[in-house]
PAZAPA-4460 file (N, C-alpha, C; in steps of 0.05 Angstrom, whole numbers, plus 32768, in hexadecimal, padded with zeros to 4 digits):
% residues 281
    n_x    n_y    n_z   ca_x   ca_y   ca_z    c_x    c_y    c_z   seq   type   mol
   7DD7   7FB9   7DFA   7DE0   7FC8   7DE3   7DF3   7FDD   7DEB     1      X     A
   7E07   7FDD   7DDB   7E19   7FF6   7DE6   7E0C   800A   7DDA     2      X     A
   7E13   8029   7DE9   7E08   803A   7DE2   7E09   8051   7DCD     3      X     A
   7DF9   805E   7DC0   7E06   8068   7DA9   7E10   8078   7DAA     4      X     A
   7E21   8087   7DB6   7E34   8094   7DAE   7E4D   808D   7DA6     5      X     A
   7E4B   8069   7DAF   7E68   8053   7DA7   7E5F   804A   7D88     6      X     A
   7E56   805D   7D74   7E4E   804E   7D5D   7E6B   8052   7D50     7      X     A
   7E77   8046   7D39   7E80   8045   7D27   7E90   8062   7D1D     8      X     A
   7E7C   8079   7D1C   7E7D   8094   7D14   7E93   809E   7D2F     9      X     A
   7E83   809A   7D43   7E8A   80AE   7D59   7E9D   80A1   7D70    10      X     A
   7E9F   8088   7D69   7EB1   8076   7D77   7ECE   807E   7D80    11      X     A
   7EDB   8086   7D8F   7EF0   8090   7D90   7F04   807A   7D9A    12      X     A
   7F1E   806B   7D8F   7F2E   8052   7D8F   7F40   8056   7DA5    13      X     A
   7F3D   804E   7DB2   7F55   804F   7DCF   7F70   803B   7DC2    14      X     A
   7F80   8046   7DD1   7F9C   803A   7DD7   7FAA   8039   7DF4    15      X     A
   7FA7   8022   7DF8   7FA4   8016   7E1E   7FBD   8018   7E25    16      X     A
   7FD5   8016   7E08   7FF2   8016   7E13   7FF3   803A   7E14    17      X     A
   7FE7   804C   7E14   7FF6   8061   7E0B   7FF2   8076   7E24    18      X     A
   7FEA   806E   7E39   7FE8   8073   7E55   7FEC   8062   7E6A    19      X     A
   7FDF   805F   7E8A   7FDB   804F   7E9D   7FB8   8059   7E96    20      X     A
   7FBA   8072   7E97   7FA0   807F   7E96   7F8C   807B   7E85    21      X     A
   7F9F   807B   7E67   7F8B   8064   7E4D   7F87   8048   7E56    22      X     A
   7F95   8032   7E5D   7F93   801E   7E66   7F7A   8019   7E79    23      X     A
   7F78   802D   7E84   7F62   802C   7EA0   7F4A   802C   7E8A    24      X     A
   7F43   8044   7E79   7F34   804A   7E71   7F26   8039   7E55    25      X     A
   7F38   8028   7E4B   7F39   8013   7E40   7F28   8002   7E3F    26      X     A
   7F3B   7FF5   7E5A   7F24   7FDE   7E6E   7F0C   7FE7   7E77    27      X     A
   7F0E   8005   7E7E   7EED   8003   7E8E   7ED7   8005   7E71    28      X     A
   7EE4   800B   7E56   7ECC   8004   7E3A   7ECA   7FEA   7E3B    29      X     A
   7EE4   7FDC   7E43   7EE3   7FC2   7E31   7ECE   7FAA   7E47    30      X     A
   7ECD   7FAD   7E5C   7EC1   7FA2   7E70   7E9F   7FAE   7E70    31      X     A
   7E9D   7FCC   7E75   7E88   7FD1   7E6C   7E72   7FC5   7E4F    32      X     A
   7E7B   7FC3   7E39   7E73   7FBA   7E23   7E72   7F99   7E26    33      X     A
   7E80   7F8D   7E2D   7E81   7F6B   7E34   7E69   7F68   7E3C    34      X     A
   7E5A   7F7D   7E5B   7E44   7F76   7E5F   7E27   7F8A   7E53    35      X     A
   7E2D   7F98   7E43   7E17   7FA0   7E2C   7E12   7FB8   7E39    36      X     A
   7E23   7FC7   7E4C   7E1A   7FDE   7E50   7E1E   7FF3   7E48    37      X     A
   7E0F   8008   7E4F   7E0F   8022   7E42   7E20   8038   7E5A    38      X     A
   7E2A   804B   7E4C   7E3D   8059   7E5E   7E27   806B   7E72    39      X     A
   7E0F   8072   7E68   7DFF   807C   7E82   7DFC   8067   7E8D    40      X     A
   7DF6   804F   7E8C   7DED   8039   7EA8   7E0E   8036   7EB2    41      X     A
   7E19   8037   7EAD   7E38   8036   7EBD   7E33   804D   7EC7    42      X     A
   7E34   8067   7EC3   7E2A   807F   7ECB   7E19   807C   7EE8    43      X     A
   7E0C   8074   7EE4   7DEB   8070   7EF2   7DF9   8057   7F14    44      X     A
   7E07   8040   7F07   7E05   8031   7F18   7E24   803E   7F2C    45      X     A
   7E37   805A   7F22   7E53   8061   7F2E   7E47   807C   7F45    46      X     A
   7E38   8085   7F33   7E2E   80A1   7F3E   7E39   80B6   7F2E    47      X     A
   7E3D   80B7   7F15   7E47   80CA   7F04   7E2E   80CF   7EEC    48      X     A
   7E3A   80D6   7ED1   7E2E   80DD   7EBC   7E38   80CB   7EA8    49      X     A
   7E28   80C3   7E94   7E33   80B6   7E79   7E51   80BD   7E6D    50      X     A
   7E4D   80E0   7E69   7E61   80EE   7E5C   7E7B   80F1   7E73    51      X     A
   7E76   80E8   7E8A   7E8F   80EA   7E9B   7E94   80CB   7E9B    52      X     A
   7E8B   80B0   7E94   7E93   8097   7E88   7EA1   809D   7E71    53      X     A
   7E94   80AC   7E65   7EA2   80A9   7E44   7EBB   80BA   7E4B    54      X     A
   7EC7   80CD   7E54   7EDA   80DA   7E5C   7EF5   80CB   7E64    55      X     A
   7EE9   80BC   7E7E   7EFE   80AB   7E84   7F05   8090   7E7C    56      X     A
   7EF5   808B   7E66   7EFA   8072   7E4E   7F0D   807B   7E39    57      X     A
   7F05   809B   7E31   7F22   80A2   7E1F   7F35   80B5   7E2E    58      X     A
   7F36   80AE   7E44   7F4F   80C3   7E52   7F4B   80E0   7E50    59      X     A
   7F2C   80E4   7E50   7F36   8107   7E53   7F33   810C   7E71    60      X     A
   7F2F   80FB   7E81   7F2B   80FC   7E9F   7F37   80E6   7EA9    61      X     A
   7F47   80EE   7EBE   7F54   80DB   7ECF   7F3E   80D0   7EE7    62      X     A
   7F47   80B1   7EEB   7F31   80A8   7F01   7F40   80B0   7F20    63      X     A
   7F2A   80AB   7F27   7F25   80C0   7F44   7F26   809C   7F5A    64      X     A
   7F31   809A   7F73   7F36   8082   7F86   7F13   807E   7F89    65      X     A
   7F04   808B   7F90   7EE4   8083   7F99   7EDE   8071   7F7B    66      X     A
   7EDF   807F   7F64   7ECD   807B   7F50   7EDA   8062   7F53    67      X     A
   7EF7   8059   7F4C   7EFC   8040   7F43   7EE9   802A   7F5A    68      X     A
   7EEB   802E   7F79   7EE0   8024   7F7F   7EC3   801B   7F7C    69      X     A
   7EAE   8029   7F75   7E9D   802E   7F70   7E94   8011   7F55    70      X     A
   7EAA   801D   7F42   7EAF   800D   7F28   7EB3   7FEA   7F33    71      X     A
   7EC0   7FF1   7F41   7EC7   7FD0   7F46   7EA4   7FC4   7F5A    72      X     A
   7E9A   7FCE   7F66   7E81   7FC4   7F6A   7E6F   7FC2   7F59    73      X     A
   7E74   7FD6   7F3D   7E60   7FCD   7F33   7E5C   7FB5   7F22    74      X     A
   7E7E   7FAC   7F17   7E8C   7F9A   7F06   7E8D   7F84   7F1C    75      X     A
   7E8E   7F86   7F2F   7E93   7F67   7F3D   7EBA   7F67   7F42    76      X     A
   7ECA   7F81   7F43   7EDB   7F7F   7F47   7EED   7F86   7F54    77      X     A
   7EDC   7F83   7F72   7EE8   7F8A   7F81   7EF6   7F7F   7F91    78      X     A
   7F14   7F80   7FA4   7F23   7F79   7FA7   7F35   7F56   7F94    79      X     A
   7F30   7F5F   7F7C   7F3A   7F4B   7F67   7F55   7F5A   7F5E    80      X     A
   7F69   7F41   7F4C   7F7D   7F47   7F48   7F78   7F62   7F29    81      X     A
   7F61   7F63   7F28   7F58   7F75   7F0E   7F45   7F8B   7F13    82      X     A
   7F49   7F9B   7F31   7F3A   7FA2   7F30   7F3B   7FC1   7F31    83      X     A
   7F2A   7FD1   7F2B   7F35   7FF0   7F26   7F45   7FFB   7F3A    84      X     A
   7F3F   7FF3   7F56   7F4D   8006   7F66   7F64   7FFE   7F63    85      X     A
   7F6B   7FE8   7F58   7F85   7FD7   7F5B   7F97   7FED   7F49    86      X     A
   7F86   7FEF   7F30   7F91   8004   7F11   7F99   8020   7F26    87      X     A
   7F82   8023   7F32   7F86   8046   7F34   7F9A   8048   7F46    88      X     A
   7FA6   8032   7F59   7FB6   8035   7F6A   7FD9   8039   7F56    89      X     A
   7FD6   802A   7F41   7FEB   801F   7F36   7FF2   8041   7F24    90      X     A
   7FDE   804D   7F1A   7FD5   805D   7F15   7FF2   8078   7F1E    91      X     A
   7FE1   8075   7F35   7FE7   8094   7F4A   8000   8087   7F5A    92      X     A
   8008   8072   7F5C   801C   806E   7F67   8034   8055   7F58    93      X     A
   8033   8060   7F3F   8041   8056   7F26   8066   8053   7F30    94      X     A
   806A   8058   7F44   8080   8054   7F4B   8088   804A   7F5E    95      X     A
   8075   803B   7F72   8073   8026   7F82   8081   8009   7F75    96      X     A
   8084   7FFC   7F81   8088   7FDC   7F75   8068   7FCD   7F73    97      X     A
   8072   7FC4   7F61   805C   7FA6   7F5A   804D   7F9A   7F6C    98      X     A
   802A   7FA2   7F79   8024   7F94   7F8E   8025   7FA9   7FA4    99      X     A
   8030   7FB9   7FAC   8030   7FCA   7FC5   8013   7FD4   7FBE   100      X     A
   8007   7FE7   7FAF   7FF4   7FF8   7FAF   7FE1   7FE1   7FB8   101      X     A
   7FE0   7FC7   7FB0   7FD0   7FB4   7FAF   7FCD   7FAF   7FCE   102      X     A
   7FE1   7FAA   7FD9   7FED   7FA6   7FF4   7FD2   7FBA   8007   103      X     A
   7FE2   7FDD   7FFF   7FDB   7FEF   8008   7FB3   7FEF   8012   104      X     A
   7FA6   7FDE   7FF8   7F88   7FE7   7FFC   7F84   7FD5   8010   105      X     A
   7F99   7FB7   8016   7F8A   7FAE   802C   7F91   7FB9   804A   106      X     A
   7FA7   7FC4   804D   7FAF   7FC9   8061   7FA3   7FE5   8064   107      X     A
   7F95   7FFA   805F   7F89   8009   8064   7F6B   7FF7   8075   108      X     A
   7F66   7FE1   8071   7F49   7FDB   807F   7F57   7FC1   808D   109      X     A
   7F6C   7FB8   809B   7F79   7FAA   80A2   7F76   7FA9   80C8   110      X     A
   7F6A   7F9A   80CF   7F5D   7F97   80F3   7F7C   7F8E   80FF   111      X     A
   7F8B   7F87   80F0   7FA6   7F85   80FD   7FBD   7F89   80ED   112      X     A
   7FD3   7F95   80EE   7FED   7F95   80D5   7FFF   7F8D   80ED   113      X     A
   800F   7F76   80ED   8029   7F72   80ED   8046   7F76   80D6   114      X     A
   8055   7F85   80E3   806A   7F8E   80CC   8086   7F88   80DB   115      X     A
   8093   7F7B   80C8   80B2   7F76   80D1   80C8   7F8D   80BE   116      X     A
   80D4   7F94   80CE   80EA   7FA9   80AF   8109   7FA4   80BA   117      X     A
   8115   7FA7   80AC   8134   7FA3   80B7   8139   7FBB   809A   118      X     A
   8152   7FC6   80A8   8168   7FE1   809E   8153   8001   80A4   119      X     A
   8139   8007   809F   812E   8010   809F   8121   801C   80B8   120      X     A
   8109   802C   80C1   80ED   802D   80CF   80D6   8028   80B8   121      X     A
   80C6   801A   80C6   80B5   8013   80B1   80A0   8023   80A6   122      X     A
   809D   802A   8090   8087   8044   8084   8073   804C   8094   123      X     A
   8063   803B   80A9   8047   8041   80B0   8058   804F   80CD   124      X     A
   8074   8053   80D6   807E   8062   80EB   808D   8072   80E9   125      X     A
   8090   807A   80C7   80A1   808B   80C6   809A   80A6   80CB   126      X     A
   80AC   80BB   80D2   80A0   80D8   80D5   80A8   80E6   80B4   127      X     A
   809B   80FB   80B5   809A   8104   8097   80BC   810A   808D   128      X     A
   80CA   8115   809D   80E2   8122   8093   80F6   8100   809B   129      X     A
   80F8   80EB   80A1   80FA   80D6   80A2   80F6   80C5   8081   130      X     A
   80E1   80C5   8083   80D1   80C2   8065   80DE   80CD   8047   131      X     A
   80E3   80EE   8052   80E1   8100   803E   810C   80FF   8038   132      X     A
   8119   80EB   8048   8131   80ED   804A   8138   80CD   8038   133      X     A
   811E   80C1   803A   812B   80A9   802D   811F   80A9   8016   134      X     A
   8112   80B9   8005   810C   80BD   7FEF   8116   80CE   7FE2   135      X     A
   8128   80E6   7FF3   813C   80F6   7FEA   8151   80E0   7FE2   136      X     A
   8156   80D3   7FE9   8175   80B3   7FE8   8162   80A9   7FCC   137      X     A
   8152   80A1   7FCE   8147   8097   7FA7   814C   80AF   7F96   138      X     A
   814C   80BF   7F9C   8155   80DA   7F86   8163   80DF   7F87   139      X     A
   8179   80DE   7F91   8198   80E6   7F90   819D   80C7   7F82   140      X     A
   8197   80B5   7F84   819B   8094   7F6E   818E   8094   7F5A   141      X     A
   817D   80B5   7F5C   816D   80AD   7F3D   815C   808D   7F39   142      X     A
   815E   8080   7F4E   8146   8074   7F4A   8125   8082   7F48   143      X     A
   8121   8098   7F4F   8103   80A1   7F4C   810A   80C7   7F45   144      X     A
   80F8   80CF   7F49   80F4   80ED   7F35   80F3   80FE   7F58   145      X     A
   80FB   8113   7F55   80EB   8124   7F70   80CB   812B   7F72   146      X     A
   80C6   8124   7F5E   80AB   8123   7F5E   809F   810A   7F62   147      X     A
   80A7   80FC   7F5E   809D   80D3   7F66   80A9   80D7   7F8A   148      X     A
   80BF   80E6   7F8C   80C4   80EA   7FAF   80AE   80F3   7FB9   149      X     A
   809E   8109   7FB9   8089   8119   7FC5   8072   8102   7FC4   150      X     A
   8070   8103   7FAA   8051   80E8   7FAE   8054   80CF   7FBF   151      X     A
   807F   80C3   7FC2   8072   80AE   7FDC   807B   80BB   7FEF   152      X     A
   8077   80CB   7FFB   8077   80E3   800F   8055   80DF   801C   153      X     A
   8050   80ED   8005   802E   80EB   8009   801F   80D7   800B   154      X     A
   8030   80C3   7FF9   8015   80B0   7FF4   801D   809F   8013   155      X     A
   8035   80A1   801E   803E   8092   8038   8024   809E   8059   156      X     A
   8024   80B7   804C   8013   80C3   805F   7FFA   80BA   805F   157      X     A
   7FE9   80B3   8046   7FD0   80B1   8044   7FD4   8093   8057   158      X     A
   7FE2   8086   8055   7FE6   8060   8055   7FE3   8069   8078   159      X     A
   7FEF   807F   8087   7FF6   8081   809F   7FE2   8095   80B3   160      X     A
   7FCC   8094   80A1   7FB2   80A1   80AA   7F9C   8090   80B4   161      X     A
   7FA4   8075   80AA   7F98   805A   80B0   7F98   8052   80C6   162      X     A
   7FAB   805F   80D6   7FB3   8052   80F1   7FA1   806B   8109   163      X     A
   7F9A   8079   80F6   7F87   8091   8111   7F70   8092   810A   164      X     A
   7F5E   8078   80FB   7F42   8075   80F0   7F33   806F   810F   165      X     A
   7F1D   8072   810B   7F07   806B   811B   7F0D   8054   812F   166      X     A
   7F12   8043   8120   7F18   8026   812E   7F3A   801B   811F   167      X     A
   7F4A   802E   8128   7F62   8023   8123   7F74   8009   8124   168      X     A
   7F7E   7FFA   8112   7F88   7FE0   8113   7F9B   7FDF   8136   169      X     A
   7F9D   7FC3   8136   7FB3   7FBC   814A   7FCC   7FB7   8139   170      X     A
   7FE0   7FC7   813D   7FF2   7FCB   8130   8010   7FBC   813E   171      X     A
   8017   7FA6   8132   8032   7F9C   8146   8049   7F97   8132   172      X     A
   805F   7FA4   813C   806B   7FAD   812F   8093   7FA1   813B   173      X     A
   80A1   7F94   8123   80BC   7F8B   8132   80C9   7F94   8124   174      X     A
   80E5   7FA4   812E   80F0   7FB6   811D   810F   7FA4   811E   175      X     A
   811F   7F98   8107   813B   7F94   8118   814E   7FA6   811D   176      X     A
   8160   7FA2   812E   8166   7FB4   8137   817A   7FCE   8126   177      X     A
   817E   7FBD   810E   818A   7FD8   80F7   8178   7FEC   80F4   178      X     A
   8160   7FE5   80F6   8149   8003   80F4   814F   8019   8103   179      X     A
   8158   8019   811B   815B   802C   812E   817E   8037   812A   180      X     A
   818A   8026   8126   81A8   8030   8127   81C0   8033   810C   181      X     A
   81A2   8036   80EF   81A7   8045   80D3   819F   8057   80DC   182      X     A
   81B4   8071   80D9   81A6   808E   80D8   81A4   8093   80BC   183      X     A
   818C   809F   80C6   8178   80AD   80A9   8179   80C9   80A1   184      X     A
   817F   80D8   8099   8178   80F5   809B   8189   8108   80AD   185      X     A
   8194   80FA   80C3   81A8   8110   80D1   819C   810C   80EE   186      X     A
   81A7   811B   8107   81A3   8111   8124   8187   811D   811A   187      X     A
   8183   812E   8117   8166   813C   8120   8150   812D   8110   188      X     A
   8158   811F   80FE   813F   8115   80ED   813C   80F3   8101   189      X     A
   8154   80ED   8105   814C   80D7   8119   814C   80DB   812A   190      X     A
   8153   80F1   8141   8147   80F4   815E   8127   80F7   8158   191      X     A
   811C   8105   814B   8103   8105   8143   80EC   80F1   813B   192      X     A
   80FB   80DC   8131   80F8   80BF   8127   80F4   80B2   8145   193      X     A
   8102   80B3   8152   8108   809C   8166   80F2   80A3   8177   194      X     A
   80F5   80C0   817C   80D9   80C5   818C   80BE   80BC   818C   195      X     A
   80B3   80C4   8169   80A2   80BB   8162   809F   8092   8167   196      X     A
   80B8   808D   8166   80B0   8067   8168   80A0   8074   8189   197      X     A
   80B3   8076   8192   80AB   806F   81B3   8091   807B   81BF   198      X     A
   808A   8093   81A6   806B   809B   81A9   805A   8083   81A3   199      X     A
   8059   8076   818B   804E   805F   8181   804C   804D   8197   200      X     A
   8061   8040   819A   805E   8034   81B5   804F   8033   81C8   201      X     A
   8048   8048   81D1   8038   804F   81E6   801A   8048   81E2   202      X     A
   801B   804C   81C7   7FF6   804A   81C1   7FEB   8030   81CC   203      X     A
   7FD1   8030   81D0   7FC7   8015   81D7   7FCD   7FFB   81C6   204      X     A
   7FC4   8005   81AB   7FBF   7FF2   8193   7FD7   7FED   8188   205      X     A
   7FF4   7FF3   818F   8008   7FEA   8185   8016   7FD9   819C   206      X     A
   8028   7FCC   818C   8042   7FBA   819A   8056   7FC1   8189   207      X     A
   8073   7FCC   8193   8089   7FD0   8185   80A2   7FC3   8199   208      X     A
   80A7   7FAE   8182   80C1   7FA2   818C   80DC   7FAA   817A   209      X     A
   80F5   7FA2   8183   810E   7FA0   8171   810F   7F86   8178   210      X     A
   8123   7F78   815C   8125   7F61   8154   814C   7F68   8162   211      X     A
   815C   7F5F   8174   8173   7F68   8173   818A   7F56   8167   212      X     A
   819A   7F65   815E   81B0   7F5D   8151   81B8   7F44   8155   213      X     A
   81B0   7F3A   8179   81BD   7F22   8188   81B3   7F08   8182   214      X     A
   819A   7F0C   817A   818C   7EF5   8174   8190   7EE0   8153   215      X     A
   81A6   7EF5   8143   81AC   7EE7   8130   81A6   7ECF   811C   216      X     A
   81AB   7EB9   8119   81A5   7EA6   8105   817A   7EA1   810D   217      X     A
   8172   7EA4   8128   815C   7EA1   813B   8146   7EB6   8124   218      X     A
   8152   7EC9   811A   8146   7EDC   8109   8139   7ECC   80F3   219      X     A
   8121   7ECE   80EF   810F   7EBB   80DC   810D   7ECA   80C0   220      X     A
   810F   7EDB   80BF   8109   7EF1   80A4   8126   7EFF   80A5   221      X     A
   8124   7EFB   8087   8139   7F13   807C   8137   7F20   8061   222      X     A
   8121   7F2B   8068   8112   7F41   804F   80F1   7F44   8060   223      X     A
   80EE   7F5F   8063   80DC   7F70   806E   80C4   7F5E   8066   224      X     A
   80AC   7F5E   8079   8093   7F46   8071   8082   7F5F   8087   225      X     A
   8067   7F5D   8072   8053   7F6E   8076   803C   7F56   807F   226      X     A
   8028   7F4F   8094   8016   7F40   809C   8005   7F50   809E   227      X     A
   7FE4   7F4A   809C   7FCA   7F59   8095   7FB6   7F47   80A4   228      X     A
   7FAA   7F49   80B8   7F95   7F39   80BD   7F7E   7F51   80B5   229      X     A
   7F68   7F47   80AE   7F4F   7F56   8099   7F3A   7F53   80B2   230      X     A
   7F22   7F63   80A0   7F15   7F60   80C1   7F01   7F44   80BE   231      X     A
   7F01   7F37   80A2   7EFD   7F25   80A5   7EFD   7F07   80AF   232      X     A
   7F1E   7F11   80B8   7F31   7F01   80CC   7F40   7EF1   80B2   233      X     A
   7F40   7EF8   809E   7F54   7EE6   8087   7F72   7EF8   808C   234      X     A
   7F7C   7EEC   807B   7F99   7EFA   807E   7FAE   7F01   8062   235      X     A
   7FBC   7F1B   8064   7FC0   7F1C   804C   7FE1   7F21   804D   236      X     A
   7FF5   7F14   803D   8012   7F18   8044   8018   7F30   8032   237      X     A
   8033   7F42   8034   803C   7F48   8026   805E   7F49   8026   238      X     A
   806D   7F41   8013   8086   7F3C   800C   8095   7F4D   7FF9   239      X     A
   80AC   7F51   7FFA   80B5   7F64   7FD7   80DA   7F5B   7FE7   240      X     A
   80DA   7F63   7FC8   80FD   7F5D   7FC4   8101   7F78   7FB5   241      X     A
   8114   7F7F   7FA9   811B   7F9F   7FAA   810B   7F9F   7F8A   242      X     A
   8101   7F8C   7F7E   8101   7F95   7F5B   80DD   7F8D   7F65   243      X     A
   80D2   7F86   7F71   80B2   7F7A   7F77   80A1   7F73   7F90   244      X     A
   8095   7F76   7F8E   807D   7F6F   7FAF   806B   7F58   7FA1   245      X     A
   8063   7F4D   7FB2   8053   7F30   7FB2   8041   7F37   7FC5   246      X     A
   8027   7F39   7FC2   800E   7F3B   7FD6   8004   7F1B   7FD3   247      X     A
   7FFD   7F10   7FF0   7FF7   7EF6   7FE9   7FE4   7EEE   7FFC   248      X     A
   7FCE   7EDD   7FF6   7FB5   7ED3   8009   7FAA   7EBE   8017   249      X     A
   7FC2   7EAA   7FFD   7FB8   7E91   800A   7FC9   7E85   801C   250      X     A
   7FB0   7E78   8032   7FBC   7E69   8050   7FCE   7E5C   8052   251      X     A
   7FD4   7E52   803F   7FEC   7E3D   803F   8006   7E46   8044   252      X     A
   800E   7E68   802F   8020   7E70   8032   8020   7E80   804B   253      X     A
   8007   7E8D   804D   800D   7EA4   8060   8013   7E9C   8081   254      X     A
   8005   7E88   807D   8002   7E7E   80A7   8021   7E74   80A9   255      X     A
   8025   7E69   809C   8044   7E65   80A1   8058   7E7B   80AD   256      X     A
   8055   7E95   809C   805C   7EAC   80A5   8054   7EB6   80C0   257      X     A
   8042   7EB0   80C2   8030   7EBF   80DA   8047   7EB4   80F5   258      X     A
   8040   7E90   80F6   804C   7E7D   8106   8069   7E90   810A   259      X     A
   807D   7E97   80F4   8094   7E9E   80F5   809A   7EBE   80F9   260      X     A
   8089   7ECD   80FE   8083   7EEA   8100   8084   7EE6   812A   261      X     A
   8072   7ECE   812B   806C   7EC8   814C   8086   7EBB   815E   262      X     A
   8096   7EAE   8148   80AF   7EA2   8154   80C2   7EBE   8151   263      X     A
   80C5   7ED8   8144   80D4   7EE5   813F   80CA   7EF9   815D   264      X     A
   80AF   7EF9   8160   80AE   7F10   817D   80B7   7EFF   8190   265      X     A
   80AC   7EE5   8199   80BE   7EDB   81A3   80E4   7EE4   81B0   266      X     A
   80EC   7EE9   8194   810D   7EED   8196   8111   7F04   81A1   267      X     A
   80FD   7F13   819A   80FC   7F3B   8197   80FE   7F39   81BA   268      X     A
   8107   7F50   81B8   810E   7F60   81CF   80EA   7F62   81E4   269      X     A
   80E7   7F6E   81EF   80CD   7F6B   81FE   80C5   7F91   81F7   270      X     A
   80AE   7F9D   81F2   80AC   7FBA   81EC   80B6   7FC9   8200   271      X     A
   80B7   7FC1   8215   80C6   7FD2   822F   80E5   7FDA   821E   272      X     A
   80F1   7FC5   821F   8111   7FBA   8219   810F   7FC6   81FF   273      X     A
   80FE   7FC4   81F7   8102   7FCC   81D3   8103   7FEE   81D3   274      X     A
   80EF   7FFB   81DD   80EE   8017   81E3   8100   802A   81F1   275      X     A
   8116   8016   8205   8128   801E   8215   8140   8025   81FD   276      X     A
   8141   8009   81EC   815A   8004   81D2   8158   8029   81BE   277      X     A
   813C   801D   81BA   8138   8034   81A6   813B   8058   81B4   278      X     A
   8134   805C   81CC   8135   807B   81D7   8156   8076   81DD   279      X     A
   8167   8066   81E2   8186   8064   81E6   8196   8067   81C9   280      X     A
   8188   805E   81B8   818B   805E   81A2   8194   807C   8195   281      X     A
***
């Protein structure tokens, strides 16, 4: 039975288009009620109160990254293409592309990330004023707000806190060689940059190669590819073209990648050779 405060009288009518935040709050009535519950037993099974359910069903409260999780265990929706953290990511980082935030929750719990980038350094190595120079370049194109700059500023940092957890991923990493010899920001923002690769480098848990210019047509990719091994040992791809990202799981597509990720280190420089390119650089 739903509960009575959803009677008729006191019912208050959402509109799912008229936020991201209504939308969230929407779905968590419309899913809740499907299975006959009452906003205290949602309450009861999140770790909250009834009246803080009913809150964030009509948007007077924004959801919080735990609760959604929380929410999706209790719904059965967790890591699904529907599932709250998926919303709250899309949420708070409404100016990401299609699929990254999605990307993002697996590679935070990811036992391995391979990453290829060409023109760039790739987000999980960039230093902050590196970062904070190529999101200054979306604001001067007016593609994003200076305030959408600061949040992927931040939200780049949270993604890059992943790498100093308890049991940190093995991180291998092939850069081509335009990464190192686009300047970004000015000498000091990439003398600073370069350093930081060759700190990376050093760590146990990483491998950093360059892909070099010489190896040409041999180059297997040409658009940045994100690889995820889980600690389940499954594997998760990620792809984007400048208007969308594609997060993708199944074996068929992804091993293929993998195979061609392994023919591309192959080509790469060796991390000695690669580290020498990049501090000359």
């Amino acid at each position: 039975m739903a509960e009575k405060e959803d009677t008729l009288v006191n019912r208050k009518e959402l509109n799912p288009e008229a936020s991201p935040q209504a939308a969230f709050g929407a779905r968590l009535r419309r899913l809740r009620e499907e299975r006959g519950w009452t906003q205290d037993h949602v309450g009861a099974l999140v770790g909250c109160t009834g009246r803080h359910i009913s809150a964030l069903e009509t948007g007077r409260k924004s959801p919080t990254l735990p609760f959604s999780r929380r929410v999706d265990v209790a719904l059965d929706t967790t890591n699904t293409a529907d599932s709250f953290e998926r919303e709250w990511r899309e949420i708070k980082h409404g100016n990401l592309l299609e699929g990254f935030p999605e990307y993002v929750g697996y590679e935070g719990r990811a036992a391995e990330i391979r990453l290829f980038q060409i023109g760039i350094v790739p987000g999980l190595l960039q230093t902050p004023e590196y970062a904070k120079a190529l999101a200054n370049g979306d604001v001067w194109r007016g593609s994003i707000t200076p305030e959408q700059a600061e949040e992927r500023v931040s939200f780049l940092a949270q993604r890059q806190a992943a790498l100093t957890r308890a049991r940190p991923p093995m991180l291998i990493v092939v850069m081509d060689e335009s990464c190192i010899r686009r300047p970004i920001g000015g000498p000091e923002v990439m003398e600073s940059q370069i350093q930081k690769l060759a700190d990376i480098a050093a760590l146990p848990n990483t491998v950093l190669q360059v892909a070099p210019f010489g190896i040409g047509e041999r180059r297997p990719f040409n658009l940045p590819v994100n690889l995820l091994t889980l600690p389940d040992r499954s594997m998760v791809s990620y792809a984007e073209s400048h208007s969308q990202g594609n997060v993708d799981r199944e074996s068929a597509s992804v091993l293929p990648l993998l195979t061609a990720y392994h023919q591309l280190q192959a080509e790469a420089l060796s991390q000695t050779a690669s580290v020498a390119m990049i501090k000359q650089a």
